[in-house]
Backbone as a chain_set.jsonl record, in Angstrom:
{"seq": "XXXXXXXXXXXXXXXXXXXXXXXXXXXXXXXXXXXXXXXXXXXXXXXXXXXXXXXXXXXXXXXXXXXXXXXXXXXXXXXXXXXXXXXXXXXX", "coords": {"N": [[119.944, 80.296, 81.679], [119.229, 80.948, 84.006], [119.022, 83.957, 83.935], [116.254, 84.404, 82.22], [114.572, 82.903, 83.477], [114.993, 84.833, 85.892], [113.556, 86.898, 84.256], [111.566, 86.285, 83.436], [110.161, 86.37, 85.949], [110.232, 88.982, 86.75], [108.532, 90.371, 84.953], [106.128, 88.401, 85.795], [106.138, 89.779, 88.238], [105.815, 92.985, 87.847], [103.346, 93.344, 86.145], [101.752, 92.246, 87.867], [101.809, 94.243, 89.598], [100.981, 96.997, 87.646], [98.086, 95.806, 87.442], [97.195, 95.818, 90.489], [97.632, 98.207, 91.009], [96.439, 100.392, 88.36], [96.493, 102.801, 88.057], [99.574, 103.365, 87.896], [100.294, 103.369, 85.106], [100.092, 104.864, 83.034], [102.862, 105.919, 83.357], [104.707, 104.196, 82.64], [106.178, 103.946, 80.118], [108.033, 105.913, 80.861], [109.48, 104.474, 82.773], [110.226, 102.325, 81.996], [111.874, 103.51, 80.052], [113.788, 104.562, 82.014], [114.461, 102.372, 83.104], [115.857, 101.282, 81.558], [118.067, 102.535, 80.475], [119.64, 102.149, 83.628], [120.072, 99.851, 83.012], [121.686, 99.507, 80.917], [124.072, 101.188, 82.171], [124.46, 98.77, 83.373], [125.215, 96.661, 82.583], [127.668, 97.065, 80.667], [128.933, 97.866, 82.62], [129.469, 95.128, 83.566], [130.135, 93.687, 81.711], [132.369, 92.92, 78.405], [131.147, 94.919, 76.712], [130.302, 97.886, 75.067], [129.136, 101.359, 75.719], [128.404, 101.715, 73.086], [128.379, 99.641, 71.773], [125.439, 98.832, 72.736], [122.07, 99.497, 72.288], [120.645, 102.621, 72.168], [118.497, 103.242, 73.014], [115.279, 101.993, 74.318], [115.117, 98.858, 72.461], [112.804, 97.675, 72.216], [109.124, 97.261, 72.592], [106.963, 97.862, 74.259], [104.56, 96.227, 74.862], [106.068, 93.522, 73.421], [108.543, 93.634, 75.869], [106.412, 92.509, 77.443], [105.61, 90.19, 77.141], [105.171, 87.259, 77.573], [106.166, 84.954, 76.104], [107.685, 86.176, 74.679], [111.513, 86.022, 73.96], [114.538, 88.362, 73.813], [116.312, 88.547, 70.779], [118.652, 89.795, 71.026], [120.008, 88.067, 72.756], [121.688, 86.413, 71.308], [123.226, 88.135, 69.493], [124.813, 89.198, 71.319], [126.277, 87.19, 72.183], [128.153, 86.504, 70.403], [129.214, 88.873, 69.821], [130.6, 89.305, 71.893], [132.649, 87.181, 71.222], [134.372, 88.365, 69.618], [137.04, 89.533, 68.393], [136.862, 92.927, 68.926], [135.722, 93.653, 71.297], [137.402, 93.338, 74.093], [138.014, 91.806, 77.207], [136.701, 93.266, 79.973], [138.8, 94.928, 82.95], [137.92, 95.752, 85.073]], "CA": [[118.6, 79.914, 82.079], [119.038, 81.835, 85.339], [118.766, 84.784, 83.177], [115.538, 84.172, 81.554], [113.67, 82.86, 84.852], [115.059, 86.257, 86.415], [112.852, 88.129, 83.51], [110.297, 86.005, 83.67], [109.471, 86.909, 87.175], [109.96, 90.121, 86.708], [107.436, 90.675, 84.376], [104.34, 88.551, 86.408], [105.522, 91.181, 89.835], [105.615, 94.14, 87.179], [102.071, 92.843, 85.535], [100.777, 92.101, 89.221], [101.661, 95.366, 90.501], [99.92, 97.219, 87.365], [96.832, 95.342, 87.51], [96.247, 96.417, 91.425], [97.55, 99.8, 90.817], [96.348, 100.868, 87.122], [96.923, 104.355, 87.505], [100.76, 103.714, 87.381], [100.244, 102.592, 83.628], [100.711, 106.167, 82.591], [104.129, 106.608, 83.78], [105.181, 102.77, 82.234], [107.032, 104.424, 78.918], [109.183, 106.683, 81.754], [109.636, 104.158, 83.83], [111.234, 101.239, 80.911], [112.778, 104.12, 79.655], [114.805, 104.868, 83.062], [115.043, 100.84, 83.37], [116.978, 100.688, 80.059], [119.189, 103.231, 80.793], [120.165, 101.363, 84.348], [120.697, 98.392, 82.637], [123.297, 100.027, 80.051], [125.279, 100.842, 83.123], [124.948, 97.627, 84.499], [125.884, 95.928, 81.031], [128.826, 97.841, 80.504], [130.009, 97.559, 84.084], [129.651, 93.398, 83.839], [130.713, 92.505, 80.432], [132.959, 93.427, 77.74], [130.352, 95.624, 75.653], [130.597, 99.187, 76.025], [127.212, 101.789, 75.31], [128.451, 102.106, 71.373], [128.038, 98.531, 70.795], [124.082, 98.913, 72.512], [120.98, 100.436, 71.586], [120.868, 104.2, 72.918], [116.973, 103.858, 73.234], [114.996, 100.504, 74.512], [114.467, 98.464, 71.423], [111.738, 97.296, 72.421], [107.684, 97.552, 72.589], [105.932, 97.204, 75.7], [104.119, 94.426, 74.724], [107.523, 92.638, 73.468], [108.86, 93.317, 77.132], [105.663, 91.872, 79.165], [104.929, 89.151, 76.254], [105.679, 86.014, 78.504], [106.782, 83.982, 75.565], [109.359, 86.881, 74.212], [112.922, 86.116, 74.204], [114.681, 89.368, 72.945], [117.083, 88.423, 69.917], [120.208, 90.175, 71.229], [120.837, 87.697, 73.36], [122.751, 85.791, 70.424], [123.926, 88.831, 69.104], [125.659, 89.55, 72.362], [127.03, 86.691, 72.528], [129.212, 86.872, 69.154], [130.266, 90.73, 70.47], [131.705, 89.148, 73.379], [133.541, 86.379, 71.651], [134.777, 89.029, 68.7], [138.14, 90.425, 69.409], [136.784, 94.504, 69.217], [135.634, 93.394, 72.331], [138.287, 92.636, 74.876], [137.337, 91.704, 78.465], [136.829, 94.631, 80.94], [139.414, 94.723, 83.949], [137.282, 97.346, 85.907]], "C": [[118.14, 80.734, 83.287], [118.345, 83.23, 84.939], [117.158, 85.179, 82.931], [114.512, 83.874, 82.795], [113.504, 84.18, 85.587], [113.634, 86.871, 85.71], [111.41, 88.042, 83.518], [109.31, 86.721, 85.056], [109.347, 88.011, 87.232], [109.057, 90.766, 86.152], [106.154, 89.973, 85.248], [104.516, 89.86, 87.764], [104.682, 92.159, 88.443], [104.125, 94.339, 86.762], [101.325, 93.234, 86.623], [100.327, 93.572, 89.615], [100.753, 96.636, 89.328], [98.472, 97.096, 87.341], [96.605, 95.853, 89.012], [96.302, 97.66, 91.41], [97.818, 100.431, 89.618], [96.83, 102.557, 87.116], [98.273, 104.444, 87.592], [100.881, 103.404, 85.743], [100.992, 103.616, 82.907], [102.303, 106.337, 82.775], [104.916, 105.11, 83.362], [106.022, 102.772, 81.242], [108.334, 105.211, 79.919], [110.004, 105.588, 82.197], [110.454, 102.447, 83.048], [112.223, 102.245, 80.285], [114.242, 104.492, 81.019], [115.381, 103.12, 83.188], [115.935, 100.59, 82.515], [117.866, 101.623, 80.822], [120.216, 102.743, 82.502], [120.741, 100.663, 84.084], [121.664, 98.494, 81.689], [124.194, 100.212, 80.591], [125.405, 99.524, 83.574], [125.679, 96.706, 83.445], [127.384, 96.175, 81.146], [129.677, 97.607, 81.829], [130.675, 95.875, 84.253], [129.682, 92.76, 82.401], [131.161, 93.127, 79.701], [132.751, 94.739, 76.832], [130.878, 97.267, 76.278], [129.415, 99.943, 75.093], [127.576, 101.764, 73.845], [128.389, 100.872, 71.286], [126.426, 98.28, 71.493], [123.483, 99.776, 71.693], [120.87, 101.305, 72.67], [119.697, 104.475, 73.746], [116.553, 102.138, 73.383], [114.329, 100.004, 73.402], [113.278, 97.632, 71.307], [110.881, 97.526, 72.76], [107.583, 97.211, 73.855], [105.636, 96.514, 76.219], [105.074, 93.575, 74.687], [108.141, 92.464, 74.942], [107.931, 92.246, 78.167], [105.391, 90.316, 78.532], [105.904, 87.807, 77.497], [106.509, 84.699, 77.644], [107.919, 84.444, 74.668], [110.562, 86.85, 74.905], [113.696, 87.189, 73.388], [115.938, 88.735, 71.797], [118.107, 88.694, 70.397], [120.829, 89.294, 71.959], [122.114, 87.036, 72.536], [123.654, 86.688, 69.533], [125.421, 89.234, 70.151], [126.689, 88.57, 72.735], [128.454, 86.141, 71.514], [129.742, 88.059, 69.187], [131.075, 89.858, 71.44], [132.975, 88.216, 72.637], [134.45, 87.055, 70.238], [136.563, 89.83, 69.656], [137.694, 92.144, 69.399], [136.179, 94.567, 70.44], [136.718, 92.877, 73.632], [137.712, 92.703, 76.442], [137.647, 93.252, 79.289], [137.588, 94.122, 82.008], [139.002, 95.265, 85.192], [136.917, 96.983, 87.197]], "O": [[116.99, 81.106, 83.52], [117.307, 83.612, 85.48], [116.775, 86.239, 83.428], [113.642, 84.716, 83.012], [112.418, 84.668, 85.897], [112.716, 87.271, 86.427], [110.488, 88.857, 83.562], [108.231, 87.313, 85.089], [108.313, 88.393, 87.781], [108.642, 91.779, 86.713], [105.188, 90.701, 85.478], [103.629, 90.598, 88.191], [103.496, 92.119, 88.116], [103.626, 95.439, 86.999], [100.503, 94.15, 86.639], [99.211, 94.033, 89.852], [99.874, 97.277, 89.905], [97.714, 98.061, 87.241], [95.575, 96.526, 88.982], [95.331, 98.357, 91.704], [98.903, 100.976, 89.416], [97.395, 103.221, 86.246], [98.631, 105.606, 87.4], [102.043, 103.186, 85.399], [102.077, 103.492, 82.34], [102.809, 107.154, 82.007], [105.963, 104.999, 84.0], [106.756, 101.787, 81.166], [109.511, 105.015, 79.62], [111.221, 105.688, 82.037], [111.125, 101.663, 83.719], [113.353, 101.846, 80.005], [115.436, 104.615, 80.747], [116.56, 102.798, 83.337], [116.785, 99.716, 82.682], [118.341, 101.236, 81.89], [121.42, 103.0, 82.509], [121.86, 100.467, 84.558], [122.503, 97.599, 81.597], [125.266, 99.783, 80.164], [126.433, 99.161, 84.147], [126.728, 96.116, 83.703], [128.149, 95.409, 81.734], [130.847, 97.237, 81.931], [131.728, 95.473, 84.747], [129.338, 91.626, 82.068], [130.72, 94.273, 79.791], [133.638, 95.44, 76.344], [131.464, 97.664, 77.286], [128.879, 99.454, 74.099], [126.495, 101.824, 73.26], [128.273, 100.756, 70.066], [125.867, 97.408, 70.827], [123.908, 100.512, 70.802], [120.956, 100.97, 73.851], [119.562, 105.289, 74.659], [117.169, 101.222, 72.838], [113.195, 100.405, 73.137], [112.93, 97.01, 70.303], [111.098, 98.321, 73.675], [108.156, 96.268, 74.4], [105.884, 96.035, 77.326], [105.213, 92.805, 75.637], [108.295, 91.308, 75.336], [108.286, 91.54, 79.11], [105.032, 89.385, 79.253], [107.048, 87.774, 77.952], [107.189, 83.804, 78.144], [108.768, 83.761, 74.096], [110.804, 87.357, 76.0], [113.584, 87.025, 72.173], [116.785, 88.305, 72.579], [118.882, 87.742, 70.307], [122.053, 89.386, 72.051], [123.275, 87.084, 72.943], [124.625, 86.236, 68.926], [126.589, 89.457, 69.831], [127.704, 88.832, 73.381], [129.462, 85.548, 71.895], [130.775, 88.285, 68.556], [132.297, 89.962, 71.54], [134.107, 88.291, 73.115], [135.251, 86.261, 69.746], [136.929, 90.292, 70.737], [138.506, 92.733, 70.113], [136.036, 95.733, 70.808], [136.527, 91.711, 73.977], [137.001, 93.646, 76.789], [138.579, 94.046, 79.161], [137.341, 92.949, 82.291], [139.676, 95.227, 86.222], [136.465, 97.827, 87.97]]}, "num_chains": 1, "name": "protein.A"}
């Protein structure tokens, strides 16, 4: 739930801070694209997964990210990787 509140908020700043400063809009495909790729290290660093069991590229739309009532699917996928044995816990 912590999770999910996190994202929430993150999307009204993210929203906020487009709406007073529109001319970053342009640079909003760069700038989810560098965010995914963060968050593959941070994945990988804090849970069993490793980048061959993500997606290489953010599977997701724009809209899907800012949509306030989207929950992305993987979370239940992710959570049957973790409890799979080709997954074994990271010691790192």
């Amino acid at each position: 739930m912590e999770t999910l509140l996190t994202i929430r908020e993150q999307r009204r700043e993210i929203l906020q801070l487009l709406k007073e400063r529109p001319s970053l809009k342009p640079y909003l495909t760069e700038a989810i694209a560098n965010a995914y790729e963060a968050g593959l290290d941070l994945v990988v660093k804090k849970t069993p997964l490793d980048y061959s069991d993500l997606p290489k590229n953010c599977p997701y739309t724009s809209e899907q990210l800012f949509d306030p009532e989207y929950v992305t699917p993987f979370r239940n996928s992710y959570r049957s990787r973790v409890a799979s044995p080709r997954c074994p816990q990271r010691n790192d």
